[in-house]
N, C-alpha and C positions, 0 to 999 in steps of 0.2 A: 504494500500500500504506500510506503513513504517514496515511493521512486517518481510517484505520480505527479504530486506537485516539481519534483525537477524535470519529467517528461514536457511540463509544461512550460511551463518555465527556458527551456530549451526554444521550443516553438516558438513564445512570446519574443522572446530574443531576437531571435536568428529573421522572423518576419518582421519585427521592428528594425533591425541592420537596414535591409533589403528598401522597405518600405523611406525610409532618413535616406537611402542610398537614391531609390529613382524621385525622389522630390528635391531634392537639394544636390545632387550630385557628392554627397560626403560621404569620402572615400572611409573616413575617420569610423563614422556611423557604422557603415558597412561592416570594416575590420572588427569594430569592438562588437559589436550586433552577433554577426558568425561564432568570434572569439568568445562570448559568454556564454551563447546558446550551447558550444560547444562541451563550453566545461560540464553546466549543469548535464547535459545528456551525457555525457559519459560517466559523473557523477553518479545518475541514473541507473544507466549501465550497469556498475560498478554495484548499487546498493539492491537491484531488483537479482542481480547474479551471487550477491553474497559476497564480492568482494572489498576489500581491503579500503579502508578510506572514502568511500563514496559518500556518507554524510560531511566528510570535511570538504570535500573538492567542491558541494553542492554547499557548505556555508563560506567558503571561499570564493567562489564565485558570487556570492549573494554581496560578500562585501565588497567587493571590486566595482558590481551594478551600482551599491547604494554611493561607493566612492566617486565614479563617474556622473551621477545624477542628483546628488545633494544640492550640488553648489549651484544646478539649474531650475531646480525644484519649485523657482515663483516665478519662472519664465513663459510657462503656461501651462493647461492641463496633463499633456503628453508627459513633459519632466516630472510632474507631481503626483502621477499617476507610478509611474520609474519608480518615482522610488520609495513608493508607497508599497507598489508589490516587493519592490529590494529589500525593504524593511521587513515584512511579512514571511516571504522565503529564507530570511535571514534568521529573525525570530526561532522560526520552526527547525530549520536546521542548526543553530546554534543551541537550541534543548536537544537535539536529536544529539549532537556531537556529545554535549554535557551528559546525558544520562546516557549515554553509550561506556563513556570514561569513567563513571562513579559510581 
């Protein structure tokens, strides 16, 4: 169950890249967009396989999104929405890591 919200999480990303990418041409958008979607889906990967680290790669990834989108976050709905769910994915995986470790 917990690989779900990084499955998604993954999509959200990787369409939002894409989406920054053909309205603005930002290559930045793009890379980091791909670049996050990636981690959480491997993340994913990683915790729905029973492997090794998948709740950290997916609370590492969460804080890189909220790191990149904080600072845009009353720029308008889109960034506040960022990092609204960065916060939340975060949340949830950073208990997930915590009660993993304790």
């Amino acid at each position: 169950m917990s690989e779900h919200p990084a499955f998604t999480m993954a999509a959200l990303c990787s369409i939002g890249g894409i989406i920054g990418y053909s309205r603005t041409r930002s290559i930045p958008s793009l890379v980091a967009g791909i670049t996050v979607g990636a981690l959480y889906g491997f993340g994913g990967y990683r915790i729905k396989n029973g492997g090794d680290y998948g709740y950290d790669i997916c609370a590492a990834a969460s804080a890189v999104l909220l790191a990149s989108s904080l600072p845009r976050a009353r720029k308008g709905p889109v960034p506040a929405v960022l990092t609204a769910t960065s916060l939340a994915a975060g949340a949830y995986y950073g208990k997930q890591v915590y009660d993993f470790r304790s």
